[in-house]
PDB file of N, CA, C and O in Angstrom:
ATOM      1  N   UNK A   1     -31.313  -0.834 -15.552  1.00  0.00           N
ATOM      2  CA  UNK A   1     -31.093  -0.391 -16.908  1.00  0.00           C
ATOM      3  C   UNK A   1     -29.833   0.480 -16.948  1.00  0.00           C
ATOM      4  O   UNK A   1     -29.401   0.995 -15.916  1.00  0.00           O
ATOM      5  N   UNK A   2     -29.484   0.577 -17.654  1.00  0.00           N
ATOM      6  CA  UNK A   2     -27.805   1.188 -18.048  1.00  0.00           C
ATOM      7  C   UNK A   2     -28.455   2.445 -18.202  1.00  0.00           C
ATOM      8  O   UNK A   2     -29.500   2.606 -18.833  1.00  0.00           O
ATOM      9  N   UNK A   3     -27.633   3.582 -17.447  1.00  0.00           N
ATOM     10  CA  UNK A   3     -27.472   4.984 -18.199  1.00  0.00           C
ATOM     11  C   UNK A   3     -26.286   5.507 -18.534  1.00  0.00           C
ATOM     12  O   UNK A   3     -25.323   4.756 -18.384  1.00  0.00           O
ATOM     13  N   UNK A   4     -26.092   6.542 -18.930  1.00  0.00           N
ATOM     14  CA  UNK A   4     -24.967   7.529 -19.576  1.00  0.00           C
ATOM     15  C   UNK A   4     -24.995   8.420 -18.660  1.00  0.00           C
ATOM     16  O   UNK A   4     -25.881   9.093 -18.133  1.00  0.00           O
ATOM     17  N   UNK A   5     -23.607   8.293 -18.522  1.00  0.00           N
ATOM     18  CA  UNK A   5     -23.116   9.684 -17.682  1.00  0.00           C
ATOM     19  C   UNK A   5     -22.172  10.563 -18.170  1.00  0.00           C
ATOM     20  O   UNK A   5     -21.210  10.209 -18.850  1.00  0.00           O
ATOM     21  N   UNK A   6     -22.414  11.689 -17.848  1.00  0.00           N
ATOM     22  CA  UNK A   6     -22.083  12.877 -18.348  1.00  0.00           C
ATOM     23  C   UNK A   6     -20.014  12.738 -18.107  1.00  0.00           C
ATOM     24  O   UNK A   6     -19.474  12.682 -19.212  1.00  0.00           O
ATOM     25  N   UNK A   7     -19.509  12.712 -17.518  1.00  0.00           N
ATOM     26  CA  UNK A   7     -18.378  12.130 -17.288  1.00  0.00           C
ATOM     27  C   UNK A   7     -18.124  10.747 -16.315  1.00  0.00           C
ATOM     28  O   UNK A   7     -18.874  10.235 -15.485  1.00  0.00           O
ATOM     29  N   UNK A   8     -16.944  10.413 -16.701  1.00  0.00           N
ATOM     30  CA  UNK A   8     -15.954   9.198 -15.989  1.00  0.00           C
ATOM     31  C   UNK A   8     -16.088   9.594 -14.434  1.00  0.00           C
ATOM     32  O   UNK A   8     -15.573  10.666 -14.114  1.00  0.00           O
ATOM     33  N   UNK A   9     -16.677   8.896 -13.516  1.00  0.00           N
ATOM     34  CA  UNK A   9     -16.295   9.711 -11.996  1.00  0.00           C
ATOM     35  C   UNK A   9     -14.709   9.154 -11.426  1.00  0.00           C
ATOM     36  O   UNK A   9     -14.112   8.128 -11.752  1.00  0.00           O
ATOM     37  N   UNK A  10     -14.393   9.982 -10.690  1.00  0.00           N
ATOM     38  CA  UNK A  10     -12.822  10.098 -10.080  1.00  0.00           C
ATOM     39  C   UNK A  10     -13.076   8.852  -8.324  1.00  0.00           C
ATOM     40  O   UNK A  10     -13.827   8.711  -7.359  1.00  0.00           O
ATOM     41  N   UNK A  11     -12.093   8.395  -8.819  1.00  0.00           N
ATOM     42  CA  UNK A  11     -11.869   8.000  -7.343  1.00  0.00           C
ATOM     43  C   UNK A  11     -11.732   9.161  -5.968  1.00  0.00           C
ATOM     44  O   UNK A  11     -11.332  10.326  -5.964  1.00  0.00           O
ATOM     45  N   UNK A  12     -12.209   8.349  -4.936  1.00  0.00           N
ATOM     46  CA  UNK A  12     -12.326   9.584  -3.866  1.00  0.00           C
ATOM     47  C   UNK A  12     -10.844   8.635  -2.922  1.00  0.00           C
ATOM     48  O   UNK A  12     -10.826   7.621  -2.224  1.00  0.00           O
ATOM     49  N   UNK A  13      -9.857   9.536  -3.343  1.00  0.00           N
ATOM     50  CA  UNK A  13      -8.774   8.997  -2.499  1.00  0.00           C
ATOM     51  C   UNK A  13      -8.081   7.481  -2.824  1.00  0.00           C
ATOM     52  O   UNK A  13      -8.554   6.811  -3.743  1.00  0.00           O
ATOM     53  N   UNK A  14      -6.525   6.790  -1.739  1.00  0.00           N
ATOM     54  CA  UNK A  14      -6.695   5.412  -1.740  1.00  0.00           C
ATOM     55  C   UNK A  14      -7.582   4.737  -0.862  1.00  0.00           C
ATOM     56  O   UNK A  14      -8.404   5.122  -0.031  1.00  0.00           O
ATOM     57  N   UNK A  15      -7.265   3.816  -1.197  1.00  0.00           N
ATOM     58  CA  UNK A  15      -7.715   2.320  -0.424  1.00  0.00           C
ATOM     59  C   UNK A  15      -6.874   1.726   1.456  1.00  0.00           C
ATOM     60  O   UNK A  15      -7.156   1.025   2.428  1.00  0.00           O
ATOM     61  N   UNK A  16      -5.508   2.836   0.819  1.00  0.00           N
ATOM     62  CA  UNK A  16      -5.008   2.682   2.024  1.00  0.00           C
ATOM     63  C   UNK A  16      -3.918   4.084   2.699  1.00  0.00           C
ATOM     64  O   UNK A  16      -3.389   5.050   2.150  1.00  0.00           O
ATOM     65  N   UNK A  17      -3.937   3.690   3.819  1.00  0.00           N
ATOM     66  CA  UNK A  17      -2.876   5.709   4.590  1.00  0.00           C
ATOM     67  C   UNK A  17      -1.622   5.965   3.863  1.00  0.00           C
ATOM     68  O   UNK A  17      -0.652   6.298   4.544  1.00  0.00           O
ATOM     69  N   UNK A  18      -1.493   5.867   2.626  1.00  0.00           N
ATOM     70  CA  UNK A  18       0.013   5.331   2.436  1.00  0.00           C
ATOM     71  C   UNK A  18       1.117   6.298   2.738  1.00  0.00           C
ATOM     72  O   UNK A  18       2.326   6.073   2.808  1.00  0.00           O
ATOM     73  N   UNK A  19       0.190   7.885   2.970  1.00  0.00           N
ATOM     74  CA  UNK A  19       0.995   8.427   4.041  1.00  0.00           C
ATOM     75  C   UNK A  19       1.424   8.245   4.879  1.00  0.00           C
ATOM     76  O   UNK A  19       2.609   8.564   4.980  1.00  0.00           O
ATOM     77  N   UNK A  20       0.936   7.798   5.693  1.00  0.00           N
ATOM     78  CA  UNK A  20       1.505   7.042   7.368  1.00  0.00           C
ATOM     79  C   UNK A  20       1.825   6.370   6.956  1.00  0.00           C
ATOM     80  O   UNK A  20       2.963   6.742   6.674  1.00  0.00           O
ATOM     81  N   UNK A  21       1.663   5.086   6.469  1.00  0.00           N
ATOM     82  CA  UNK A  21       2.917   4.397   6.239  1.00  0.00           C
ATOM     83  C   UNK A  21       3.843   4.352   5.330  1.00  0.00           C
ATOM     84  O   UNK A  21       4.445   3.312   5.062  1.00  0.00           O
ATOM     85  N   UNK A  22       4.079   5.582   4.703  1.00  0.00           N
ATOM     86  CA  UNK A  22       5.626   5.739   3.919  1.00  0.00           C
ATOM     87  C   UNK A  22       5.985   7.474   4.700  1.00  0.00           C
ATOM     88  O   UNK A  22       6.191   8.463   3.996  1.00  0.00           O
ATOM     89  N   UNK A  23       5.990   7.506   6.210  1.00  0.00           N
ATOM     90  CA  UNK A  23       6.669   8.157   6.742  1.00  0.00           C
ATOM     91  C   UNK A  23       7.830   7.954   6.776  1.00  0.00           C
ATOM     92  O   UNK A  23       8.624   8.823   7.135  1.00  0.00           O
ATOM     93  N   UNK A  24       8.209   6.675   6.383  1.00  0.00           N
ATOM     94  CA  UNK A  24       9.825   6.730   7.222  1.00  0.00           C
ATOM     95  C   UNK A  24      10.315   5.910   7.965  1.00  0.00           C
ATOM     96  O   UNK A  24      11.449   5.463   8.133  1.00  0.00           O
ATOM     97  N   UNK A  25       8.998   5.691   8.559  1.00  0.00           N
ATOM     98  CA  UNK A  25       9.270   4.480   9.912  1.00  0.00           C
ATOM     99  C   UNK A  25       8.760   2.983   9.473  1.00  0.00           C
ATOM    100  O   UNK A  25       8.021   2.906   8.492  1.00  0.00           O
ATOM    101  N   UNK A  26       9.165   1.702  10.232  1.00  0.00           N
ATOM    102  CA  UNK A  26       9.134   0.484   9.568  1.00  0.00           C
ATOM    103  C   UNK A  26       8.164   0.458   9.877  1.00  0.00           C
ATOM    104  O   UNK A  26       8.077   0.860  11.037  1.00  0.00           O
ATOM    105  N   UNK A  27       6.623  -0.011   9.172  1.00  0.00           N
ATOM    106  CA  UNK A  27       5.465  -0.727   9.636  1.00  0.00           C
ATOM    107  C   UNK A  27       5.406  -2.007   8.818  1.00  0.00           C
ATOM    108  O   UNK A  27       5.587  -2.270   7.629  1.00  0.00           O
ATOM    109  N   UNK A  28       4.955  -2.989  10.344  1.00  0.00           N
ATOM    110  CA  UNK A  28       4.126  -4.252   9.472  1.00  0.00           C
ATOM    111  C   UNK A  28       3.044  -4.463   9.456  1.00  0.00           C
ATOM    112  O   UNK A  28       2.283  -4.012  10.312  1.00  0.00           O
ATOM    113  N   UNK A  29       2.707  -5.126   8.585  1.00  0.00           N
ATOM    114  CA  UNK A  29       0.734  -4.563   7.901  1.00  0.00           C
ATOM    115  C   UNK A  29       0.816  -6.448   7.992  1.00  0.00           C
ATOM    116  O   UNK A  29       1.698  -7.270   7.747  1.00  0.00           O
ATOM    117  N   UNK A  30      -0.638  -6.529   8.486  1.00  0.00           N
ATOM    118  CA  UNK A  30      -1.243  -7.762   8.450  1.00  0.00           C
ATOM    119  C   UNK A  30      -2.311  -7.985   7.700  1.00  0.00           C
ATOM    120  O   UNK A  30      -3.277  -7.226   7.777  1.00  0.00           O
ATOM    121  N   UNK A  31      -2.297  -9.488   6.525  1.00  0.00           N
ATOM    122  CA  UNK A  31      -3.366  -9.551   5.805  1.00  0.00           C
ATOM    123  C   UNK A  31      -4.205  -9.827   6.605  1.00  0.00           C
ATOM    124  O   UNK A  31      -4.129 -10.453   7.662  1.00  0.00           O
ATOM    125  N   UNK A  32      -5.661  -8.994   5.719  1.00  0.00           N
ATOM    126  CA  UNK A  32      -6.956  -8.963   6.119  1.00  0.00           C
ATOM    127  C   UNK A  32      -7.453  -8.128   7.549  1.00  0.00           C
ATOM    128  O   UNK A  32      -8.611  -7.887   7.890  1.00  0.00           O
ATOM    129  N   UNK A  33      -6.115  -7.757   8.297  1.00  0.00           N
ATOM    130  CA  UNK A  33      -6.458  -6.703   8.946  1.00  0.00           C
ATOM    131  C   UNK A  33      -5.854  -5.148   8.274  1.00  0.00           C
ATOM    132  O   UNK A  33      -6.709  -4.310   7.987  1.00  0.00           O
ATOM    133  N   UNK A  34      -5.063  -4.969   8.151  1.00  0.00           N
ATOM    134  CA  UNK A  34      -4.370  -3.575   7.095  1.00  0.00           C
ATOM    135  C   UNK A  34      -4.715  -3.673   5.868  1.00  0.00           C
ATOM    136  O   UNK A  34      -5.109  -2.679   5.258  1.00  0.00           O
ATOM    137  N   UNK A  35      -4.640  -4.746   5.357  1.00  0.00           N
ATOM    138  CA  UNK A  35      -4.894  -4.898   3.737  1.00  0.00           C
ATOM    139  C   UNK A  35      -5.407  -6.078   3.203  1.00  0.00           C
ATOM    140  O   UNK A  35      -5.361  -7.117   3.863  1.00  0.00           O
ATOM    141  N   UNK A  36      -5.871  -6.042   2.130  1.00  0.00           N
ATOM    142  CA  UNK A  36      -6.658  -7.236   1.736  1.00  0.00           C
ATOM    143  C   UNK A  36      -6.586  -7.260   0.116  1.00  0.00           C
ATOM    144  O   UNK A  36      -7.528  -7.133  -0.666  1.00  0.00           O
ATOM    145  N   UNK A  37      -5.417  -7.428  -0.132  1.00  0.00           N
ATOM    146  CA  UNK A  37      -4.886  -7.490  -1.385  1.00  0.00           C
ATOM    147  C   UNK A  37      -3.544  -8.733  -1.145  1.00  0.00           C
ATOM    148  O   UNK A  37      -3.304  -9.052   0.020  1.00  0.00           O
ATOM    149  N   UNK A  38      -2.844  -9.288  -2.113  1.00  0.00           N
ATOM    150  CA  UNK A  38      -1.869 -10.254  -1.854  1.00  0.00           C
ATOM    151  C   UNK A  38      -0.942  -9.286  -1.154  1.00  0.00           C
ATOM    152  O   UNK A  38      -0.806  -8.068  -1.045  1.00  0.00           O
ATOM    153  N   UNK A  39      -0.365 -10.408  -0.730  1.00  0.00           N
ATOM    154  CA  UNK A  39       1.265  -9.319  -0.358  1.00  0.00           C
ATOM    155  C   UNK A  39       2.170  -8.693  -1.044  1.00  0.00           C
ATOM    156  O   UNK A  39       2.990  -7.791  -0.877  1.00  0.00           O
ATOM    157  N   UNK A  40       1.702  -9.624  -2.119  1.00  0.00           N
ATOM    158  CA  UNK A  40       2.759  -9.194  -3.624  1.00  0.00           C
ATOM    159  C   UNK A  40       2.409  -8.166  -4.172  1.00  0.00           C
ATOM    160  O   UNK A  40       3.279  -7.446  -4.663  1.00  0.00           O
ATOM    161  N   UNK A  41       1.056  -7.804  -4.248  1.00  0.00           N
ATOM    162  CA  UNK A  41       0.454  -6.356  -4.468  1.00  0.00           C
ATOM    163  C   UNK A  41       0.443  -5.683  -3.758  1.00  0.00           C
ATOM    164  O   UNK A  41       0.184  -4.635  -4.349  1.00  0.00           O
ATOM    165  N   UNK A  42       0.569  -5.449  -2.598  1.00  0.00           N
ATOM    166  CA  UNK A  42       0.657  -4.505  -1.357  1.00  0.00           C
ATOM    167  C   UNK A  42       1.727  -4.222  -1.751  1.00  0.00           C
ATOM    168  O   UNK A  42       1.712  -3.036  -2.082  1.00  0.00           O
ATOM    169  N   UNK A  43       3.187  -4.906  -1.987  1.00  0.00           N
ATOM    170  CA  UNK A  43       4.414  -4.357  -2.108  1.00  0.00           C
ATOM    171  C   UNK A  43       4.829  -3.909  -3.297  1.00  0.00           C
ATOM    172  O   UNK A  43       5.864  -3.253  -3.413  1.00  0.00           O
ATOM    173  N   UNK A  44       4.170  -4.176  -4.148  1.00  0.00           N
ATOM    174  CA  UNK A  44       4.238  -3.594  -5.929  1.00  0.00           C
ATOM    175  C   UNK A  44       3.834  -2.448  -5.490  1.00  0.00           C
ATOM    176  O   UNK A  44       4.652  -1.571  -5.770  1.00  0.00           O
ATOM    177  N   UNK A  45       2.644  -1.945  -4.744  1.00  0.00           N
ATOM    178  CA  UNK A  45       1.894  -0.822  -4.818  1.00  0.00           C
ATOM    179  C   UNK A  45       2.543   0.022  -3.748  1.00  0.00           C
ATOM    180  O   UNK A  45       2.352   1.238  -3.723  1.00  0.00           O
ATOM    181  N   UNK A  46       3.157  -0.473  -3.035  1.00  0.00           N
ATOM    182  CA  UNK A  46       4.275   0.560  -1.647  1.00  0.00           C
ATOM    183  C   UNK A  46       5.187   1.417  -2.763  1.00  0.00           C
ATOM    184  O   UNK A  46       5.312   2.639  -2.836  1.00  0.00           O
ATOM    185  N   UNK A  47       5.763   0.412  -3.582  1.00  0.00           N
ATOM    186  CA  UNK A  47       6.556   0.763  -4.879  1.00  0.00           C
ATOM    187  C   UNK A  47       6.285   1.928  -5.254  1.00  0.00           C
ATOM    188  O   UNK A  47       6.857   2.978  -4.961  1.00  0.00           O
ATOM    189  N   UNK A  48       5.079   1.684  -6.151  1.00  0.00           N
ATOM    190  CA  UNK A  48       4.759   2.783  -7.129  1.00  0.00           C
ATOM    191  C   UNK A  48       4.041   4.137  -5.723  1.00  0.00           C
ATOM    192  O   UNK A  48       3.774   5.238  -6.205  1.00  0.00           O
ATOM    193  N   UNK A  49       3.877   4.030  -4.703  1.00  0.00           N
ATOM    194  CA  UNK A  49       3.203   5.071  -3.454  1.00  0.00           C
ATOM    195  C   UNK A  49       4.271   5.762  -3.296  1.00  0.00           C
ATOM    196  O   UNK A  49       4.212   6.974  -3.089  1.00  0.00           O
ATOM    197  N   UNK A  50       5.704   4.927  -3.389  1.00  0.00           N
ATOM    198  CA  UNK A  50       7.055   6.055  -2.862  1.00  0.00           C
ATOM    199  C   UNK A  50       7.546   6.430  -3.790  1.00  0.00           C
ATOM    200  O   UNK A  50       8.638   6.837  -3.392  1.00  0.00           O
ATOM    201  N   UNK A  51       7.473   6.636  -5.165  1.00  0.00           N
ATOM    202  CA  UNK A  51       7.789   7.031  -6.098  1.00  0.00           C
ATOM    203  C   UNK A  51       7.381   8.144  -6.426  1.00  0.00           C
ATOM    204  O   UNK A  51       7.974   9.144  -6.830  1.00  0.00           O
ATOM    205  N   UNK A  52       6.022   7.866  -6.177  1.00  0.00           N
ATOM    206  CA  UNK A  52       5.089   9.453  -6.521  1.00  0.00           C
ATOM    207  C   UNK A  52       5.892  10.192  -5.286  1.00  0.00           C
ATOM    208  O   UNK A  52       6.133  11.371  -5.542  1.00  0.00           O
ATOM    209  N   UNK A  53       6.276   9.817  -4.216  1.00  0.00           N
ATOM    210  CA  UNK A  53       6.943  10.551  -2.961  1.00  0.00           C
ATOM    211  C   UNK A  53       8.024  10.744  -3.177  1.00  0.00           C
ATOM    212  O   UNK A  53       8.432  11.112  -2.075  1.00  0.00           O
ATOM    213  N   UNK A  54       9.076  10.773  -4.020  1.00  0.00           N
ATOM    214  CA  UNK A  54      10.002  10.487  -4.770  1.00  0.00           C
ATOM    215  C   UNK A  54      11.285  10.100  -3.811  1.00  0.00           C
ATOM    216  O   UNK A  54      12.348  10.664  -3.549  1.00  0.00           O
ATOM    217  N   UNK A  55      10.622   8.769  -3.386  1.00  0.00           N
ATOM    218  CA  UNK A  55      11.707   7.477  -2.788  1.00  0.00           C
ATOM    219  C   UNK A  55      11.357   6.361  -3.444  1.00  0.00           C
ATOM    220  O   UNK A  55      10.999   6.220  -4.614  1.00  0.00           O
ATOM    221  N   UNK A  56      11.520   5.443  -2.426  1.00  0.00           N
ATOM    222  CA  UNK A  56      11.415   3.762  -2.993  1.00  0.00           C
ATOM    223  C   UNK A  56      11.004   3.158  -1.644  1.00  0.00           C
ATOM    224  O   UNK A  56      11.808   3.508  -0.780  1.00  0.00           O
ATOM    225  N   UNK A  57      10.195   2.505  -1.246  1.00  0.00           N
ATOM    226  CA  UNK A  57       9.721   1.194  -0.339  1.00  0.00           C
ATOM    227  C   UNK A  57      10.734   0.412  -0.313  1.00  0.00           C
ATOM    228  O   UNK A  57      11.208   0.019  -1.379  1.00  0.00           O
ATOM    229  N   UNK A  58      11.292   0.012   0.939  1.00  0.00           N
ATOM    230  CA  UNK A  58      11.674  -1.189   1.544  1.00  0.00           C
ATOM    231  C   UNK A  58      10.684  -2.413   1.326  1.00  0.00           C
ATOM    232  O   UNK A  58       9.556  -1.990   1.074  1.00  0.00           O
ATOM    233  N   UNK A  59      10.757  -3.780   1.346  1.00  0.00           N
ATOM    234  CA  UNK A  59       9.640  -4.177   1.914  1.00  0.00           C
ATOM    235  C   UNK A  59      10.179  -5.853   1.732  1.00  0.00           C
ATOM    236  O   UNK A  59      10.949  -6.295   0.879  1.00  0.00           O
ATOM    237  N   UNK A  60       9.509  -6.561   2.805  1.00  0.00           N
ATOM    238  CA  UNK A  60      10.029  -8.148   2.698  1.00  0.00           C
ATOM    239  C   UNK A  60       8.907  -8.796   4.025  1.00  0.00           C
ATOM    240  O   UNK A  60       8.689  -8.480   5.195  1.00  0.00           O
ATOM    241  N   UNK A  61       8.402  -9.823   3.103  1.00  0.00           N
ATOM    242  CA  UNK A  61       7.865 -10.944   3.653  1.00  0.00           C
ATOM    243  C   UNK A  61       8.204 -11.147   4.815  1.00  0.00           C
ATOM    244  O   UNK A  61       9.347 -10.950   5.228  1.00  0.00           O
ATOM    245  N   UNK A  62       7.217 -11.585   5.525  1.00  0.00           N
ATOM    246  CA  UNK A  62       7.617 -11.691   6.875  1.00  0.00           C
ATOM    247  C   UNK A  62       6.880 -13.230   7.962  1.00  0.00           C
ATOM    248  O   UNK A  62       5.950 -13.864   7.462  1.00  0.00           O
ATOM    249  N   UNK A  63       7.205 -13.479   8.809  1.00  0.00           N
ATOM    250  CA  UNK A  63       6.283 -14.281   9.842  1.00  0.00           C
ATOM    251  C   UNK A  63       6.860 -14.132  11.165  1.00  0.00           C
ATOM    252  O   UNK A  63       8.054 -14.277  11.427  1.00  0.00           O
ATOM    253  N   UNK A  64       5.892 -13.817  12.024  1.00  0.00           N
ATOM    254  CA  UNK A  64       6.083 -13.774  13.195  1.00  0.00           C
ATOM    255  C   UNK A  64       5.308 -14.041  14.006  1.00  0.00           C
ATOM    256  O   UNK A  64       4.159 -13.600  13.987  1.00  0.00           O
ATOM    257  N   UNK A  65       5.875 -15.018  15.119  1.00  0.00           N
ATOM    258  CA  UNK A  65       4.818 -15.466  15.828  1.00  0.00           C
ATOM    259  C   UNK A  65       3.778 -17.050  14.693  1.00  0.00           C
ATOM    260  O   UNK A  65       2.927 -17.775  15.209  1.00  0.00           O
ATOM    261  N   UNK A  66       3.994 -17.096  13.984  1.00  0.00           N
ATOM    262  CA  UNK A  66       3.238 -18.269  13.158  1.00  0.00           C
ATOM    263  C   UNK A  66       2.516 -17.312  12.688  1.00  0.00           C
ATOM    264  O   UNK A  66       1.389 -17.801  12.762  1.00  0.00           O
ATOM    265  N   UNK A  67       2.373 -16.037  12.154  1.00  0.00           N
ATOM    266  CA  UNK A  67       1.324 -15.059  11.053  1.00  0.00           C
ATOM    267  C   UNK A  67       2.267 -14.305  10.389  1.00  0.00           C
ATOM    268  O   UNK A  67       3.250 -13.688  10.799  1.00  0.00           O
ATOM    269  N   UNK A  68       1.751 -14.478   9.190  1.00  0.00           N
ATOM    270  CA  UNK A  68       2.179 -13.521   7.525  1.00  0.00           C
ATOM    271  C   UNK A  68       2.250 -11.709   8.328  1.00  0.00           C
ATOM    272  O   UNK A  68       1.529 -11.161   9.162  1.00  0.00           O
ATOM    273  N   UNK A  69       3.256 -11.336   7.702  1.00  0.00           N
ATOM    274  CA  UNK A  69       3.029 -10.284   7.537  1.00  0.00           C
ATOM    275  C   UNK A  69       3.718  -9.292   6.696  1.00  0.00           C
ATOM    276  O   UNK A  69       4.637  -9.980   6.254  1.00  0.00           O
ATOM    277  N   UNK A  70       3.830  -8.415   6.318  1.00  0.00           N
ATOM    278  CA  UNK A  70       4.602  -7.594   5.319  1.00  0.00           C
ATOM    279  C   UNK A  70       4.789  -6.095   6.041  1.00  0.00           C
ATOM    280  O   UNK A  70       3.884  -5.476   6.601  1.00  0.00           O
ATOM    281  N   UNK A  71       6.180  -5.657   5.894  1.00  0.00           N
ATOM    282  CA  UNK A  71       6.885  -4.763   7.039  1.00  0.00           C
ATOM    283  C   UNK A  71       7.388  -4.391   5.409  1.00  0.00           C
ATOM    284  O   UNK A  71       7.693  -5.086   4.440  1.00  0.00           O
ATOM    285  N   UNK A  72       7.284  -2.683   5.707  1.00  0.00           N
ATOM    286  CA  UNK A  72       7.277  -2.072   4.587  1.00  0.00           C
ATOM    287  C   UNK A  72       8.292  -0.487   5.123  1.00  0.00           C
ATOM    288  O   UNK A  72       8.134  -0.062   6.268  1.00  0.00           O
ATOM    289  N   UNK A  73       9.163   0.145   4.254  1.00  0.00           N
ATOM    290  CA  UNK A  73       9.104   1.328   4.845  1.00  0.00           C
ATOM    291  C   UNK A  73      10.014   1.879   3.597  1.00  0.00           C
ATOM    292  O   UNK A  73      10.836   1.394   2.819  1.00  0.00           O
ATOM    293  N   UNK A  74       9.244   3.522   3.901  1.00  0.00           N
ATOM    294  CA  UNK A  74      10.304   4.599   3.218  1.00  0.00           C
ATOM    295  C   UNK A  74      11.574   4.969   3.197  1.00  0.00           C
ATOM    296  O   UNK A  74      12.291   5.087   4.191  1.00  0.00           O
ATOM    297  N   UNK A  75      11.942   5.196   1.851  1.00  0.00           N
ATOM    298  CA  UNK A  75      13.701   5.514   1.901  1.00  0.00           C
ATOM    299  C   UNK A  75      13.723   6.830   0.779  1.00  0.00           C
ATOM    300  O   UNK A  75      13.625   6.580  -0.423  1.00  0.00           O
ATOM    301  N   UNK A  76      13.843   8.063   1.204  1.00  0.00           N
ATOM    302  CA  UNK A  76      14.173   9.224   0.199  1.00  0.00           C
ATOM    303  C   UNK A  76      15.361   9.355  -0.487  1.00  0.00           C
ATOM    304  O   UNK A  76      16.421   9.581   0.097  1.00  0.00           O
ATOM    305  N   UNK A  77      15.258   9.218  -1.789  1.00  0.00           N
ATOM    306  CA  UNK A  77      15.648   8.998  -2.561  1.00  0.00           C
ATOM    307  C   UNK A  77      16.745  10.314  -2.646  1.00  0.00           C
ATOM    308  O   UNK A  77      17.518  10.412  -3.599  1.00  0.00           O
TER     309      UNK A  77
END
């Protein structure tokens, strides 16, 4: 049965470190092991993660070895 709640609850944190990985340094993130969102959203969302950090994400498609991957990194603005 549906109830009412007294407020909207808050998210507890992200979904992913996006601290560690918008240190600075290049990481590549593998689907379904790092993330499990498209790649295209992983890198929209690196976007808007270094912004609030007030830089911008690197980031480009990748394969290596015959597996996807997406290699992402910080640039201070």
């Amino acid at each position: 049965m549906a109830r009412r709640l007294d407020s909207f609850p808050t998210q507890n944190g992200s979904r992913y470190p996006w601290d560690e990985w918008l240190d600075g340094n290049a990481w590549e993130l593998i689907p379904g092991e790092d993330f499990h969102s498209k790649s295209t959203t992983l890198r929209s969302n690196a976007q808007l993660q270094a912004r609030k950090r007030n830089g911008r994400a690197r980031s480009r498609a990748v394969t290596n070895d015959g597996r996807e991957a997406v290699v992402i990194q910080f640039v201070r603005d």
